[in-house]
VOPAGU-2260 file (C-alpha; in pm, 1 decimal, decimal comma):
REM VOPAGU-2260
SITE   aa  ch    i         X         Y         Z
SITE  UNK   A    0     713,2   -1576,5   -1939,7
SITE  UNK   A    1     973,6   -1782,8   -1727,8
SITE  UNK   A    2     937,2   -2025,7   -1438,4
SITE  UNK   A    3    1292,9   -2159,9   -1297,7
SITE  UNK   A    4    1183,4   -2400,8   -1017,8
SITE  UNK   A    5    1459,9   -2629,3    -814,6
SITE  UNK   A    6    1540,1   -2985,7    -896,9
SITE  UNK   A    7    1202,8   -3144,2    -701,1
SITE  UNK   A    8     963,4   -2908,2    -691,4
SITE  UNK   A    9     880,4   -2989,9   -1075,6
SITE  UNK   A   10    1042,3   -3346,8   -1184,5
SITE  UNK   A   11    1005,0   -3388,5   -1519,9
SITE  UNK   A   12    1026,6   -3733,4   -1761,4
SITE  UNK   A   13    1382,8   -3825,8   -1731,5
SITE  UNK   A   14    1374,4   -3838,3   -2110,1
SITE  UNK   A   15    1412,4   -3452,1   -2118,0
SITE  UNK   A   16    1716,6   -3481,2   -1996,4
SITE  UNK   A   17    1947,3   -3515,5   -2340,9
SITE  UNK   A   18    2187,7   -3788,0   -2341,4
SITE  UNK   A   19    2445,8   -3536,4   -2443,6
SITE  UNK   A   20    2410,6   -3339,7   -2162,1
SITE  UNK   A   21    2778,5   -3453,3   -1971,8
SITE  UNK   A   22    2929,6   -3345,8   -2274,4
SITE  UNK   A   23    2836,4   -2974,0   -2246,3
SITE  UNK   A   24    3027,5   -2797,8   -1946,1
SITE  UNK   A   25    2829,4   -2602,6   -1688,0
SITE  UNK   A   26    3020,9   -2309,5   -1794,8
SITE  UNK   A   27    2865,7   -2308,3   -2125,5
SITE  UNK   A   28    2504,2   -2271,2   -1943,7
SITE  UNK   A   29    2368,1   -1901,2   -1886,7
SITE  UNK   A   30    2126,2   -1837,8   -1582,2
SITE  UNK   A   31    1779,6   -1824,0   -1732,1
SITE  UNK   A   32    1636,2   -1557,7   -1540,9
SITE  UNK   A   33    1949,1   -1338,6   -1595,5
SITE  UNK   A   34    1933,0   -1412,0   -1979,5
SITE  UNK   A   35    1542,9   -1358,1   -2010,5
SITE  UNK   A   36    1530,7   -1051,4   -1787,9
SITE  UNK   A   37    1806,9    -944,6   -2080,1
SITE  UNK   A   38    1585,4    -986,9   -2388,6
SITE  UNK   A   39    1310,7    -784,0   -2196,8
SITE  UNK   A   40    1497,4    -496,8   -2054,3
SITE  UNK   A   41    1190,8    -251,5   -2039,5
SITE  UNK   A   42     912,1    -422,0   -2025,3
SITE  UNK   A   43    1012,7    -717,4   -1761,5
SITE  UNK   A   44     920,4    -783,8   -1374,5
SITE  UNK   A   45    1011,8   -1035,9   -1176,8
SITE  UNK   A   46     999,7   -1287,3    -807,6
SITE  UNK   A   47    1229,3   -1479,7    -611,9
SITE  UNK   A   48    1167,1   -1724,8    -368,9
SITE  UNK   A   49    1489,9   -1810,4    -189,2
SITE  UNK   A   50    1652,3   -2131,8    -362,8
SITE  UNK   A   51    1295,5   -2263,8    -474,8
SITE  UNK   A   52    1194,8   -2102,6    -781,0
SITE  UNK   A   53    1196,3   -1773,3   -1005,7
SITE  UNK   A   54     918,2   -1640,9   -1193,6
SITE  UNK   A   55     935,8   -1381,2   -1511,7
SITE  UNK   A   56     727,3   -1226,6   -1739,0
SITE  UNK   A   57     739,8    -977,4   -2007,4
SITE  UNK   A   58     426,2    -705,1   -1971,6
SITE  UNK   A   59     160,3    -744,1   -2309,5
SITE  UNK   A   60     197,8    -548,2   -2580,2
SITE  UNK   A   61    -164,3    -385,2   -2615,4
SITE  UNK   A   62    -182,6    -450,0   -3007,2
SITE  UNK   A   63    -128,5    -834,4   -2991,7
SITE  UNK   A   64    -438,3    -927,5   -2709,2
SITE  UNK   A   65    -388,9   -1268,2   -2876,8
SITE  UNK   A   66     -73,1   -1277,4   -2699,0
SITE  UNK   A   67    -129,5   -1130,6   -2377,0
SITE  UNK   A   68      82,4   -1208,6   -2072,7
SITE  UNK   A   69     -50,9   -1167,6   -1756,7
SITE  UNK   A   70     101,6   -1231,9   -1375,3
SITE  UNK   A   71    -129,3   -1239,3   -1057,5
SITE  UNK   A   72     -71,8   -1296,2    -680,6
SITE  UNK   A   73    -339,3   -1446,1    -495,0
SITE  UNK   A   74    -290,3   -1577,8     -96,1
SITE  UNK   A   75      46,3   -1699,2    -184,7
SITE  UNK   A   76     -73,2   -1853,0    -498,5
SITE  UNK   A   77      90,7   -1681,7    -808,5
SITE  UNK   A   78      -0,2   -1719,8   -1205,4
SITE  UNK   A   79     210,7   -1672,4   -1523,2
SITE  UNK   A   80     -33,3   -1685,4   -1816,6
SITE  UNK   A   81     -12,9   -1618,0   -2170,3
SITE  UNK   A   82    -278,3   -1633,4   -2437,9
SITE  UNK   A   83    -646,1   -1588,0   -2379,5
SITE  UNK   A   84    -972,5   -1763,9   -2298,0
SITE  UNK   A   85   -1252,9   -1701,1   -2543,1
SITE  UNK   A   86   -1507,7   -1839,5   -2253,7
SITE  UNK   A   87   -1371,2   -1629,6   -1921,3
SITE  UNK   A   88   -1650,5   -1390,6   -1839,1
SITE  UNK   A   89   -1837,3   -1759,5   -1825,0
SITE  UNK   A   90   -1595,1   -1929,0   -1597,0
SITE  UNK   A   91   -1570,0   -1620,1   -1339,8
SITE  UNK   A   92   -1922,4   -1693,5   -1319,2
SITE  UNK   A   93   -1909,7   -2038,2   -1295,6
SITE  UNK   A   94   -1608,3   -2014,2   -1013,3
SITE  UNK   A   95   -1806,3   -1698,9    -863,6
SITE  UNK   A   96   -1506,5   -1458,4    -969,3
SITE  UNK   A   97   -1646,9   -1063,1   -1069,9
SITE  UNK   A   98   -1656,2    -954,5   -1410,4
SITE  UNK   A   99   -1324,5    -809,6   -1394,2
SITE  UNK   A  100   -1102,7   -1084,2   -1339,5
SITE  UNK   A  101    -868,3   -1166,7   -1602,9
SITE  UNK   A  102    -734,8   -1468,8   -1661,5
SITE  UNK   A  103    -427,3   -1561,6   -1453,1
SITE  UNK   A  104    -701,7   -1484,8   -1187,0
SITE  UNK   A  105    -961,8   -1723,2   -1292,9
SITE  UNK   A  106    -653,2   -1986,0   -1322,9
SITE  UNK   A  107    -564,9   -1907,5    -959,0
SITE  UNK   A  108    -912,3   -1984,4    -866,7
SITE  UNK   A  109    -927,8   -2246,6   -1014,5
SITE  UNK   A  110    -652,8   -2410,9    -905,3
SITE  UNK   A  111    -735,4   -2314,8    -508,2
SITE  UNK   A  112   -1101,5   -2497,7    -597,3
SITE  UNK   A  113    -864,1   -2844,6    -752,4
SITE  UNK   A  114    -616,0   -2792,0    -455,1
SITE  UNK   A  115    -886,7   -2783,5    -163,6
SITE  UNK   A  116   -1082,7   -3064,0    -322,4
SITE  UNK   A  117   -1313,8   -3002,7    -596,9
SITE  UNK   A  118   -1521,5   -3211,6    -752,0
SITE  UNK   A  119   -1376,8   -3220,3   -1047,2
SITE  UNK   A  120   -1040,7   -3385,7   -1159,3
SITE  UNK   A  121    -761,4   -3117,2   -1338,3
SITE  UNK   A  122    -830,7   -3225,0   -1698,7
SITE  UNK   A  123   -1228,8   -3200,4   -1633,8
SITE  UNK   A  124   -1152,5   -2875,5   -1533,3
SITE  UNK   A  125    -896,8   -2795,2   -1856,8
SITE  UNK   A  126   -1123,0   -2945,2   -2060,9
SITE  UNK   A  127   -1387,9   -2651,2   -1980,4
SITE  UNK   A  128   -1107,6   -2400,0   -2125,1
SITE  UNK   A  129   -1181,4   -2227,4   -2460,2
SITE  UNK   A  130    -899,3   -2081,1   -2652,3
SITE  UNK   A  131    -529,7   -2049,7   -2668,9
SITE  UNK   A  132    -361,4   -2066,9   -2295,2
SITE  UNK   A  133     -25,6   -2143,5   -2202,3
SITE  UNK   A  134      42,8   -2132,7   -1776,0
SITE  UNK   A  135     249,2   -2180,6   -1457,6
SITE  UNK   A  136      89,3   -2160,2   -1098,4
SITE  UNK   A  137     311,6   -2194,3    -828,4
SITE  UNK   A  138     196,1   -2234,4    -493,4
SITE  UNK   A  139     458,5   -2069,1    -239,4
SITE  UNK   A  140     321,1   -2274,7      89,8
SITE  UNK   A  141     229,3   -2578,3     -57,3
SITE  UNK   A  142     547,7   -2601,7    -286,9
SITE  UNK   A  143     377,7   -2713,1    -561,2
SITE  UNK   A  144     380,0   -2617,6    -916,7
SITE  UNK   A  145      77,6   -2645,7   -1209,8
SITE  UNK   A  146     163,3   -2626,5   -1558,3
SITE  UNK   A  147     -54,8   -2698,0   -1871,4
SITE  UNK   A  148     -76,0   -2568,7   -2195,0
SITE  UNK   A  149    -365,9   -2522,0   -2460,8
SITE  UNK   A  150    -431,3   -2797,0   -2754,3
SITE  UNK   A  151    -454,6   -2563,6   -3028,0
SITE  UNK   A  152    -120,6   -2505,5   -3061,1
SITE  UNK   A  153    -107,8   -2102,1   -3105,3
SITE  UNK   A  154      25,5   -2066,2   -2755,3
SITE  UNK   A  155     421,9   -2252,0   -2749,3
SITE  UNK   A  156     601,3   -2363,0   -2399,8
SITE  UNK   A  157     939,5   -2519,8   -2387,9
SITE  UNK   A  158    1068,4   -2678,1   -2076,7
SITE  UNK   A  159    1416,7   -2760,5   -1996,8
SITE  UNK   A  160    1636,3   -2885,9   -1737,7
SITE  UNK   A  161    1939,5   -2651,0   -1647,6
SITE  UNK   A  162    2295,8   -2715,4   -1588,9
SITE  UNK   A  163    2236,9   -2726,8   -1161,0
SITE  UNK   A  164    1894,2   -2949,2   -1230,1
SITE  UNK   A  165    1656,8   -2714,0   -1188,9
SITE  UNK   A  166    1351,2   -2682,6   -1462,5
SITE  UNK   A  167    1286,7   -2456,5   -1657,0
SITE  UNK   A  168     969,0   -2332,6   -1846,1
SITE  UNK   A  169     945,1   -2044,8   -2074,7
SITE  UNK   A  170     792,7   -1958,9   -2414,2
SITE  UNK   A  171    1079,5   -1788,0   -2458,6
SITE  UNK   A  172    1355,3   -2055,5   -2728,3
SITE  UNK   A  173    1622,3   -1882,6   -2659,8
SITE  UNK   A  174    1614,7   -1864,9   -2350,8
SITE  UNK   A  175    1556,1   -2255,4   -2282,5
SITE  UNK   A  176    1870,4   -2302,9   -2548,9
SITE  UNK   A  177    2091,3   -2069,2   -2367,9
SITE  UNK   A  178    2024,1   -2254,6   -2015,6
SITE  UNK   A  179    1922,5   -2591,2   -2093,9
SITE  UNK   A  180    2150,1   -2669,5   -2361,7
SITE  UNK   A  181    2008,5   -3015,2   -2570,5
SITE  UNK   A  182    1821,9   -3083,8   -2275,6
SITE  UNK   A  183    1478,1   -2906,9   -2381,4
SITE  UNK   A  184    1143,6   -2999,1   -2550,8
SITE  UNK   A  185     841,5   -2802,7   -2662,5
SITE  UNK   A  186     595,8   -2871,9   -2376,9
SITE  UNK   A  187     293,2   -3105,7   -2535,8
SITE  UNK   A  188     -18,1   -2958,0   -2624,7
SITE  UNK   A  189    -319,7   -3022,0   -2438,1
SITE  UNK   A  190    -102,2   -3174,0   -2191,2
SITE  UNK   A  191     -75,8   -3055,4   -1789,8
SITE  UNK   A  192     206,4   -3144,0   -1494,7
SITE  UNK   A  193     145,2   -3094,3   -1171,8
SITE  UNK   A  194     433,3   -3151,2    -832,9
SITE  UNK   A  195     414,0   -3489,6    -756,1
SITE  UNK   A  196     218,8   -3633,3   -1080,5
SITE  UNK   A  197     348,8   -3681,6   -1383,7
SITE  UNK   A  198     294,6   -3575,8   -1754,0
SITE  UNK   A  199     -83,4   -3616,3   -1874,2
SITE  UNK   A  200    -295,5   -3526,1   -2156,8
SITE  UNK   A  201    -630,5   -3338,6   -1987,0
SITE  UNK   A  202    -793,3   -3472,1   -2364,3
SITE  UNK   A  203    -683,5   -3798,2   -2336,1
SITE  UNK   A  204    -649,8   -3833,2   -1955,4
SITE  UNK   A  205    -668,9   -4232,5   -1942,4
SITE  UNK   A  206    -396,0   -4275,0   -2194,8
SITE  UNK   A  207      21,9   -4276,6   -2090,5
SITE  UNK   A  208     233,2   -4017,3   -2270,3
SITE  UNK   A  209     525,5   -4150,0   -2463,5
SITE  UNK   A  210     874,2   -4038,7   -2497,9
SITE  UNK   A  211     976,4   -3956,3   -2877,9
SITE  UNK   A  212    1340,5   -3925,7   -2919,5
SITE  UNK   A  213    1423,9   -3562,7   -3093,1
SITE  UNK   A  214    1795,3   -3495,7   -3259,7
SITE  UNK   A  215    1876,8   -3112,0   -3387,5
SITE  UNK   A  216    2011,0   -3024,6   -3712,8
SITE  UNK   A  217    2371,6   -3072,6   -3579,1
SITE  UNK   A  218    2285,5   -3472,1   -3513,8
SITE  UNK   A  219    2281,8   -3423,5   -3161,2
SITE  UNK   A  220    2046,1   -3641,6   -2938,6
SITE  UNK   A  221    1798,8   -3338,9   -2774,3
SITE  UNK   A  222    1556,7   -3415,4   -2506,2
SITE  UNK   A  223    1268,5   -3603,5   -2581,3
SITE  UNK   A  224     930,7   -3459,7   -2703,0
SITE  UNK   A  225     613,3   -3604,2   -2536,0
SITE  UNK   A  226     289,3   -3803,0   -2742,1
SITE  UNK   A  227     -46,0   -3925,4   -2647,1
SITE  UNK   A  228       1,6   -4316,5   -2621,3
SITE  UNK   A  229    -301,8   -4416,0   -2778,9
SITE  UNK   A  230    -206,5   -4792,7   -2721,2
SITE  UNK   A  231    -162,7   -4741,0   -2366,9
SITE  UNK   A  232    -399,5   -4666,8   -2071,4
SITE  UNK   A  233    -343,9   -4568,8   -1707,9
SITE  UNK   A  234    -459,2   -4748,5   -1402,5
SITE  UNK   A  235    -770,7   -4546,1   -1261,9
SITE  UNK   A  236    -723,6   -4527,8    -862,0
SITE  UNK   A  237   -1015,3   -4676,0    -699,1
SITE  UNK   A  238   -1183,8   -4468,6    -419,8
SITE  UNK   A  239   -1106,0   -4573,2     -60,0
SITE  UNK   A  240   -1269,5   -4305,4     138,9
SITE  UNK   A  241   -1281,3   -3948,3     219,1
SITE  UNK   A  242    -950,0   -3816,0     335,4
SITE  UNK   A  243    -755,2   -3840,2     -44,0
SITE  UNK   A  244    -727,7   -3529,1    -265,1
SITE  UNK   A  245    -888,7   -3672,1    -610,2
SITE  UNK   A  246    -852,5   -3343,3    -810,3
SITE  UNK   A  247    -525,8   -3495,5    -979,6
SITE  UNK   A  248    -631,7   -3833,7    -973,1
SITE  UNK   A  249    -594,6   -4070,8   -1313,1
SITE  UNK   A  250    -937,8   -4076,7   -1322,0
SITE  UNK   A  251   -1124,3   -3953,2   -1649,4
């Protein structure tokens, strides 16, 4: 799968971006949608919207379910997900989806009940997740963008920033190499991001996440991967009254 989203829609930890990024000319970086649509020739689809963002994904190969990759388009609300969730005919229940939802549909769901206040914080609600899950939800009207990605590791995501600062998510390598140059990092397990947050742990939601400087096999300063501090807490947001959205609040 591939999400390409403009420089503020998703603003990622400035470590990500490598420090050896001036030296690499823009003419050396590929456009990831272009290049990804290229290692999926038969098998891809894909959506535009405008100058904001790009989405991508390859259609599942029936014989590796472990894998699958699913895209859905709900109200304006649309869901790249890859993996599966061991629990889902539970959570359609629990969310009041039918029986025949899949997954990128429950995620949707989900997401509408965190977006039009839930009870819930995100990483209560990621924490209810069983099995290997990797996704993007981006939400056209709202301009907003939800990423997170399972903590046992099975499902990968990389996330990059491109040569004309626009992000880029994909479990796809290549791909992220091609556009991103050094400036790329696997996306942390167990970890979410959503527009106008920052990068948390949904297991370890009152911790910070630290920066943990990466160099490739050619010496070359990369961006940074992302850690669990476990030394370091966050500053829960006291309550104040009714009005405020508290489904991505620090709050554990």
């Amino acid at each position: 799968m591939l999400g390409v989203f403009k420089n503020g829609l998703v603003s990622p930890p400035k470590e990500l971006n490598s420090p050896s990024a001036t030296n690499n000319p823009p003419s050396n970086h590929h456009n990831p949608l272009q290049t990804f649509m290229s290692y999926h020739k038969n098998n891809a689809s894909f959506m535009s919207f405008g100058n904001d963002a790009s989405l991508a994904f390859a259609h599942s190969s029936h014989s590796l379910l472990a894998t699958q990759r699913l895209f859905s388009s709900v109200d304006d609300i649309h869901c790249l997900f890859l993996g599966s969730l061991n629990n889902l005919c539970a959570l359609n229940k629990q969310y009041g989806l039918n029986k025949g939802a899949n997954e990128s549909m429950f995620v949707i769901q989900a997401y509408k009940t965190l977006r039009d206040r839930g009870p819930y914080p995100a990483h209560s609600v990621l924490k209810d997740l069983e099995g290997s899950f990797g996704f993007v939800v981006f939400d056209f009207k709202a301009k907003t963008v939800f990423i997170s990605l399972g903590n046992d590791g099975r499902v990968m995501l990389f996330w990059g920033i491109a040569a004309d600062g626009s992000v880029v998510i994909s479990d796809n390598l290549e791909v992220i190499k091609s556009s991103c140059s050094k400036s790329f990092a696997p996306f942390p397990t167990g970890c979410l991001y959503h527009t106008g947050g920052e990068l948390k742990s949904f297991e370890h939601p009152k911790n910070k996440m630290k920066a943990i400087s990466r160099v490739d096999s050619e010496g070359a300063m990369c961006g940074a991967t992302f850690k669990v501090d476990i030394y370091s807490k966050t500053k829960s947001m006291p309550r104040v009254g009714s009005q405020a959205n508290w489904a991505w609040s620090q709050e554990a």
